[in-house]
N, C-alpha and C positions, 0 to 999 in steps of 0.2 A: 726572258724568264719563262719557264715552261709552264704547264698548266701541274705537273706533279711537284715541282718544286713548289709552286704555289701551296697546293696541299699539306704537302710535307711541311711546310712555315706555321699556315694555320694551326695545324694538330701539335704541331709544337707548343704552338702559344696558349693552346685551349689548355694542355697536357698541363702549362705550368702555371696557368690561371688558378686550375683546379688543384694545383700540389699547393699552390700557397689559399685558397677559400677551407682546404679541409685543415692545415695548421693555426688557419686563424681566426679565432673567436664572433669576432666583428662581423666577418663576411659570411661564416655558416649562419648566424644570428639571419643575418640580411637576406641571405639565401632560403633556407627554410624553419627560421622561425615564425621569423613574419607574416609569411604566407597564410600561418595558421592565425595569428593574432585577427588578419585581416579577414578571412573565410565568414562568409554569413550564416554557413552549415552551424551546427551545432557539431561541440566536438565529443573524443570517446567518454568524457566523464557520464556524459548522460548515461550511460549502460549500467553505471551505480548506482548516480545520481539523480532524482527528480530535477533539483535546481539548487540552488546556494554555491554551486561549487561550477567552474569550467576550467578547462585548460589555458582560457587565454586569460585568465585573473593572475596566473603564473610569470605573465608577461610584463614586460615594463618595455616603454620606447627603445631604450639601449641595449646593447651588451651587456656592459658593463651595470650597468645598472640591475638587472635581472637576474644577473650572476649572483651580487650582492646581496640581494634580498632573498635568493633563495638557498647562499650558503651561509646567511649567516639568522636564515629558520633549521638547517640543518635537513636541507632538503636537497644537497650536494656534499658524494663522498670524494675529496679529492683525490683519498689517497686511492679509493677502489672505486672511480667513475661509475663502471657497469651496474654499485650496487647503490644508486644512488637513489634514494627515497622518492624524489621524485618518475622517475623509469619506474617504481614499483606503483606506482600511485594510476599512473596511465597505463601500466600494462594488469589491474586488479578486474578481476570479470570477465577478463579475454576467453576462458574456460568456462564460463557458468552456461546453463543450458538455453535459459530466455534471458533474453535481453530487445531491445528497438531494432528492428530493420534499420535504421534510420544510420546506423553505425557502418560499416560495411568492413571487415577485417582488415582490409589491404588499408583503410584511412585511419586505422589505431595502428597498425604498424607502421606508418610512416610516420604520424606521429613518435611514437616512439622513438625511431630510428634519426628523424631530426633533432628529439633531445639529444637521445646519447651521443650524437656526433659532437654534437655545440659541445655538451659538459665537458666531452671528452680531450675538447679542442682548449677550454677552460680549465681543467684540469693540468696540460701540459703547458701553458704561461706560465710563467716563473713571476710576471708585473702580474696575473691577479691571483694567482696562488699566493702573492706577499702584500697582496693591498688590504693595509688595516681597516679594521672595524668602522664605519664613515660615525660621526657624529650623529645623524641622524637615517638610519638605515634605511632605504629607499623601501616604501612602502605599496603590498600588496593589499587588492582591494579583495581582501579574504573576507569571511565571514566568519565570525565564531564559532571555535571547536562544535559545541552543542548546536549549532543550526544545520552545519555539514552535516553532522551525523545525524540527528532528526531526519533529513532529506534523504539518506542512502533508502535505497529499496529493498533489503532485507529490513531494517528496521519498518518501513512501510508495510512491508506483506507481512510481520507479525499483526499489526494493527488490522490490517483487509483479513486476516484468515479466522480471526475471533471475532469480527463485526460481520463485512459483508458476505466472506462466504459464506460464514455459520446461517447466512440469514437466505439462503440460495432454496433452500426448500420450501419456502412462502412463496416461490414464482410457480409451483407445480409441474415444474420440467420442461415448462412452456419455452424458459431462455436455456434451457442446459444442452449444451452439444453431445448429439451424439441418441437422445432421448427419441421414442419414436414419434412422442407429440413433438417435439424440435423438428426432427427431418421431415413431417409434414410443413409445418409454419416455414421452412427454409427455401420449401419447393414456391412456396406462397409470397413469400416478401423477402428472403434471400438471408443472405450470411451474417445481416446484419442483427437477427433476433435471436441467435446464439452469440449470446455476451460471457453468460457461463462456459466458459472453455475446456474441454475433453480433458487438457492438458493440467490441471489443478489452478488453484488460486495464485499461483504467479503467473502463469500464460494468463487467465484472467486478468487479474490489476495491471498488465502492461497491454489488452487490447482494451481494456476501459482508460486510460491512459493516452491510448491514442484517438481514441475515440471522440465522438462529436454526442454524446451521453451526460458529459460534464462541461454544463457552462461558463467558462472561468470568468464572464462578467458581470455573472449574478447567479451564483450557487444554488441559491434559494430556486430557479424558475431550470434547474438540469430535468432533463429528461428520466433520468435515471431515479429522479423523486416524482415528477410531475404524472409520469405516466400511470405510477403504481396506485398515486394518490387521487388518479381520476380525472384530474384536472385537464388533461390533456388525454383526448380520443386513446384509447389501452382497451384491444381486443381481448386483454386477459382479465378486465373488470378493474375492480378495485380491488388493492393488495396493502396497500396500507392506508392508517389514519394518522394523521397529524400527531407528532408525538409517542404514537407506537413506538417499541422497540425493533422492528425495522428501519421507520422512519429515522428514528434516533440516531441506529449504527450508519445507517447510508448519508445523513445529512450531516454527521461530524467526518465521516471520511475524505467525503466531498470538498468540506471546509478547511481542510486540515490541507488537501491537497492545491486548492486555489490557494491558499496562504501561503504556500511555498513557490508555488509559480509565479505566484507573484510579486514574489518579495518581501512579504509582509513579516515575519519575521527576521529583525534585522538584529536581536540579541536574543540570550538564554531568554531572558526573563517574557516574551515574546508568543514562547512556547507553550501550547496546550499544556497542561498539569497530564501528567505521566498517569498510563492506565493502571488502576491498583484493585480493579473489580474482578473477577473468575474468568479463566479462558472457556468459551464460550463453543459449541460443537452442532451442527446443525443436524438432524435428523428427518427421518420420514415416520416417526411415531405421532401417531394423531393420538390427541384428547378432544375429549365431547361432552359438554353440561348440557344437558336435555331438561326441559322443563325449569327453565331459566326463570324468574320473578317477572312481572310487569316491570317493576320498578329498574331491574336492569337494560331494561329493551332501548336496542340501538343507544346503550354507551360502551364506552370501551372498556374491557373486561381483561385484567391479567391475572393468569392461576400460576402459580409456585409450585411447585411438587418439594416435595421432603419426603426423604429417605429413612428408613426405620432402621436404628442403631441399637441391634440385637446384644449388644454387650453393653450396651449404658444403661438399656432397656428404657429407648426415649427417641423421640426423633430428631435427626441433625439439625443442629444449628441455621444453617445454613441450605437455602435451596441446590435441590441437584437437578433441577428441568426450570425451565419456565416458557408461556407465551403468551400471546396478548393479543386483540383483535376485538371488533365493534358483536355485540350481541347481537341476532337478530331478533329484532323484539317480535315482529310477526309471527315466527317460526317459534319461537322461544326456545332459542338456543345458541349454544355459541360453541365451535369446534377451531382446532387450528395444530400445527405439528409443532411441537416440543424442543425447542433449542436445549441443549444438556448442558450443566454446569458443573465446572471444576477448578477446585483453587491450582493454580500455578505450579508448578515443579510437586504435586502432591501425586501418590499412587494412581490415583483414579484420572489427571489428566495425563498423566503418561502413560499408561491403557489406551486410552480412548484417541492419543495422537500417533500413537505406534500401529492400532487396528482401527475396527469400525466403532462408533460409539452406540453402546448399547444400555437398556436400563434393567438391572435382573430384574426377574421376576419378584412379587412379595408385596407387602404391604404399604402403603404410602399416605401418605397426609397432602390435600390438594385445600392450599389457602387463596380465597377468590377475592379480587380486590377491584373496587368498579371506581372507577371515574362521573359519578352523577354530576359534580361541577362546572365539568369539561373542561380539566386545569391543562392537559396535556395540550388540548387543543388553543389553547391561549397561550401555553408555554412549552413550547416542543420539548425541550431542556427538563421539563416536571417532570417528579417521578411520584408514585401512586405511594403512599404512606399510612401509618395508621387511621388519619379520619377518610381513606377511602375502602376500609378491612369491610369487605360484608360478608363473609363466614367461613368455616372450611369443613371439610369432608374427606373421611378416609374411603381408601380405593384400595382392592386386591385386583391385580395386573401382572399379564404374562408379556404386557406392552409390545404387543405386535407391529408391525411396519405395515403402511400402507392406507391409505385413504381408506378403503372397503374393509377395513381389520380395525378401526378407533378403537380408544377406551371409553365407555360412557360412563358417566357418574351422574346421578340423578342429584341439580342441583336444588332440589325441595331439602335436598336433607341436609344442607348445609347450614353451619349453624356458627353461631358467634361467641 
């Protein structure tokens, strides 16, 4: 036997190994489904997903079995394989602009291209095209509709872009990419002191994400609170207090996201309660109480701004600024920049998420609310109410931008 005949046998046999693995269910399965069940990688769902959801939960030991359970969620078209809910499921995100390095294109398209083969291959059996409904449908280890969707990351970057980035201008530009006190600190300690990313609040939440900023084995002690809070060496001083509304937004986001990495919500009911407070807009408009009380000295101090509503002839309900920060009692005073408020799908937040957020010019009502108990700081979670109202004061403002450009309000003349 020669050495081409040889050849010519093999490629035969390989030729028709591979015509009968792509007809048949079992062995694409065993071929390249597996492979993925088995992979320690993390697969493409992540590019959506934080957690709750992977591609290998899709999976069950057998063919048949997998088939089962995923054409009878309706997650397999037989009659139009290509458009099969699940192929839509692994190929959702392939187009979006940020997503994980951690994904690499070529390993979601094979993903991909492993389902559609298998389905495909399932699809043309005529035995599981006509295998009835099993008694007990082989079961996927899914999680609940509302836990999946909590975890996608669009639903995520709504919550990061009204909490922590709104709250990006309490760092001074110290972490913002791109700033020229950044590109000093960058030359100094490197890439890693730009967290705020050039790219907006999703490039953002997906380099804090990967980051080593969030503790996932004690939330409470992440760097991304500890530092602000002093407790840990922070060249930028102190930036927040216990309980501030910094504090607040950063330490529920934090929380929110080690509960999903880790599994902790494993039903609806599991789930933070749904944000129903103003979407929230950060700025670089300083406000300034000069000549602040004794009795407020070194606690923590939050002003509201209200907005004058020229046609009710009264002011809105409702704050359109606020911020919050410890007084300095030595100095007597207390200065800080202005987060803006606006109710959801209303005129004014869709303004201010289409352009820049600005506060017109005009007259305003500034209500000062102190914390002398120190409830914030015994209860992060507390929020400042009427027994801590100590007075308010109107202000005429053309609310400039800018650290060297504040609003001052003389708080002697605040009154109750």
């Amino acid at each position: 036997m020669t050495a081409r005949y040889v050849l010519l046998a093999c490629l035969s046999v390989l030729a028709g190994s591979s015509a009968v693995r792509a007809d048949d269910p079992a062995s694409v399965f065993e071929e390249r489904i597996v492979p993925i069940f088995k992979s320690p990688n993390p697969s493409s769902c992540v590019r959506c997903h934080l957690a709750a959801v992977d591609l290998k939960d899709y999976i069950l030991p057998s063919s048949k079995d997998t088939f089962l359970a995923l054409r009878d969620q309706g997650l397999i078209d037989l009659d139009k394989p290509a458009d099969s809910k699940i192929l839509k499921l692994i190929n959702r995100g392939a187009d979006e602009k940020y997503g994980p390095k951690l994904i690499p294109v070529k390993q979601r398209q094979a993903e991909y291209d492993a389902f559609a083969a298998w389905i495909k291959a399932c699809a043309a059996d005529p035995a599981l095209r006509a295998a009835p409904k099993p008694d007990k449908t082989p079961a996927l280890p899914l999680k609940p509709v509302e836990v999946v969707r909590h975890a996608r990351k669009d639903r995520m970057l709504e919550s990061f872009e009204s909490n922590v980035w709104s709250m990006r201008f309490r760092c001074m530009n110290c972490h913002t990419e791109g700033t020229p006190q950044n590109d000093k600190l960058r030359t100094e300690h490197g890439d890693r002191v730009a967290w705020f990313r050039k790219g907006g609040p999703a490039a953002t939440m997906e380099y804090l994400l990967a980051s080593k900023l969030i503790d996932v084995t004690d939330p409470e002690k992440s760097l991304l609170l500890t530092k602000p809070l002093g407790t840990v060496k922070h060249g930028g001083g102190i930036k927040f207090a216990p309980g501030d509304q910094g504090y607040k937004a950063m330490r529920a986001w934090i929380d929110d996201v080690v509960a999903i990495k880790s599994g902790k919500y494993a039903k609806a009911a599991d789930l933070p309660a749904k944000e129903t407070g103003p979407k929230k807009f950060g700025t670089d408009i300083w406000l300034k109480l000069a000549a602040t009380p004794d009795a407020w000295g070194d606690k923590l101090l939050q002003a509201d701004v209200f907005a004058w509503d020229a046609k009710a002839g009264a002011w809105e309900q409702d704050p359109i600024a606020t911020s919050d920060r410890v007084v300095w009692g030595k100095g007597k005073l207390w200065q800080h920049s202005l987060t803006l408020l606006a109710a959801p799908g209303s005129e004014r937040a869709r303004a201010w998420t289409a352009g820049k957020p600005v506060l017109p010019p005009g007259k305003y009502l500034v209500k000062v609310s102190v914390d002398t108990a120190g409830r914030a700081k015994k209860d992060w979670t507390a929020t400042l109410g009427a027994d801590e109202f100590a007075g308010q004061v109107e202000v005429q403002s053309r609310w400039p931008e800018g650290y060297g450009a504040m609003t001052v309000v003389d708080a002697g003349k605040a009154k109750k």
